[in-house]
N, C-alpha and C positions, 0 to 999 in steps of 0.2 A: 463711456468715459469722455467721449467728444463735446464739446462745446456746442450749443445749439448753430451757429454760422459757423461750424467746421463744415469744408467739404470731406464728402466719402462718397466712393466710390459703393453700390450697390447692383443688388440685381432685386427684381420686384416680379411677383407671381401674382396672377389673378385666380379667381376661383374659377369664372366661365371662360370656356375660349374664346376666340377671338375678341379679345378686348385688346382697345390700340391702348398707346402709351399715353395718350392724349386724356386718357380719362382717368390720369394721376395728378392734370394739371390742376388741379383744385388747391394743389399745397403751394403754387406758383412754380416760376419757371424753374426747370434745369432740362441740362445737358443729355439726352438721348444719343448713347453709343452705338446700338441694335436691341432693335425689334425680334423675339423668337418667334417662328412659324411652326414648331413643334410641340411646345408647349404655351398656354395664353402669359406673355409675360415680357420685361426688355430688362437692360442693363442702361446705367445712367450713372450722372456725379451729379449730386445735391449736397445738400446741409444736411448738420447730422438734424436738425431739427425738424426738416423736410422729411426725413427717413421715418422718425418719430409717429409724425402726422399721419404718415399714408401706411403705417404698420396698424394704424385704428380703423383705417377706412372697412367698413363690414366686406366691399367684392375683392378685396384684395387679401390672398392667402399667405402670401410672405414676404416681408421685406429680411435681405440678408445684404452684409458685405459682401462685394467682389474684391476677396480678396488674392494677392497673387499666389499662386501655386508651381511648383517648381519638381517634377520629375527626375527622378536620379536612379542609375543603375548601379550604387554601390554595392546590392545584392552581389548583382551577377559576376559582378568582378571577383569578390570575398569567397561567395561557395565555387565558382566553376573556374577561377583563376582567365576568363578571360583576355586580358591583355596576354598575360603570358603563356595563353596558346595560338594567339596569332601574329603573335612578335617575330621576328625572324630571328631564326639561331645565333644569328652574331649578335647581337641583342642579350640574349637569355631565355630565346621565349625558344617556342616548338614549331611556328612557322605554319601551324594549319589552319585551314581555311573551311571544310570540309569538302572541297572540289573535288568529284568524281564519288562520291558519296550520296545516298538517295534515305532520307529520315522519313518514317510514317510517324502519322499525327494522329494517335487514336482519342477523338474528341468530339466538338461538336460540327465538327470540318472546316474550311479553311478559304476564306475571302481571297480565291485568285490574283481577284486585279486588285491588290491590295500595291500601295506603288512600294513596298520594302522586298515585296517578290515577284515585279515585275523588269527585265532590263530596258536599258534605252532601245531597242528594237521593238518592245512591244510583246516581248516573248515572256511568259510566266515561269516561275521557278517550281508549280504547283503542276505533276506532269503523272500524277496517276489520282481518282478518287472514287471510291466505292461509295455509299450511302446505305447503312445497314436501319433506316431510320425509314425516310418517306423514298427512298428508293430509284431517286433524282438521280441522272447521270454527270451534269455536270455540275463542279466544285462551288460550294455555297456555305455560308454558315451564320445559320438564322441566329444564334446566341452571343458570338463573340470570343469565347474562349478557346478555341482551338484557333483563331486565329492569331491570339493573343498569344498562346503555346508553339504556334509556329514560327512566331517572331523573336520567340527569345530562342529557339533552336538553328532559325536559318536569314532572319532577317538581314540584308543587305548594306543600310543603313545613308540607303536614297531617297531622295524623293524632298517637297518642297515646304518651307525650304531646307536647300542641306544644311545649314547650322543647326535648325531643328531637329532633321532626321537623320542626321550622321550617327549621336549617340545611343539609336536605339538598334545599330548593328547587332548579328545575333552570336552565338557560340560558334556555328559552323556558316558564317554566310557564301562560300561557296557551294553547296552542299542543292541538291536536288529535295523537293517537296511529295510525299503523297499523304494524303486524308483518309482514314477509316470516319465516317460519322456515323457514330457509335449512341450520343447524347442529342435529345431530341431541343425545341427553343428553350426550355426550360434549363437544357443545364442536369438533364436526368434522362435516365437510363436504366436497366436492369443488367445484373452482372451476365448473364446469357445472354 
């Protein structure tokens, strides 16, 4: 719906790797935010009509909006009453933290030095892990999900910066960590 000289904000994907952003210049200049190294491709503000252009170019596999995106924990608050169990009692709340408390994470295990379980000492909240998978002694988690599981059970709600990661404090963030990884990268397992 934009106007051909409307700016927008995009991100733009190649088909081979390593293609710089330089070889979008064809539709003329814009603005280069970052360059990805992970996958062939960068984010930029052009013209919607620039956008247009370089969505026909054959090496290039997608042009999309970057648009803003906005994470919220209304979930957690709604089902597990959150605030109100770490509120202190003259407040209304229950005043716990889970301090002196140790939660296993039977999942695909759990990113240690993740900064939401680690304190300012350098000390991890992740302080037992088995590995029923490839049989790894120390705490790892090639998929994501049990880290992601252990974050909303014990995350701390530090780390940089903290306006960012203040919000993602977890149910019990005083509470101790161990890892069952149970679920191989995939994200699968068998019930045995």
């Amino acid at each position: 719906a934009l106007g051909r000289d409307d700016a927008v904000d995009v991100i733009v994907t190649f088909m081979a790797p390593d293609t710089p952003a330089a070889a979008a210049r064809a539709v003329g200049p814009f603005a280069v935010h970052a360059e990805f190294s992970i996958i062939p491709g960068f984010a930029a503000r052009m013209t919607a009509g620039q956008a247009r252009s370089l969505a026909r170019v054959q090496s290039v596999r997608r042009v999309e909006e970057d648009a803003a995106i906005h994470a919220t924990d209304v979930n957690t608050n709604r089902d597990f009453g959150v605030e109100r169990i770490q509120a202190a009692p003259s407040l209304g709340g229950l005043g716990l933290t889970g301090a002196g408390i140790g939660i296993c994470i039977v999942d695909t295990g759990i990113f240690a030095e993740h900064e939401q379980f680690v304190d300012g000492a350098g000390v991890s909240k992740v302080v037992g892990f088995v590995d029923f998978v490839n049989r790894r002694t120390a705490p790892y988690d090639d998929q994501g999900h049990g880290t992601h599981v252990s974050g909303i059970a014990a995350a701390d709600g530090t780390g940089v910066p903290a306006n960012e990661a203040a919000p993602f404090i977890g149910v019990a963030p005083g509470a101790l960590l161990y890892g069952a990884k149970v679920l191989d990268a995939n994200g699968s397992g068998r019930t045995s």
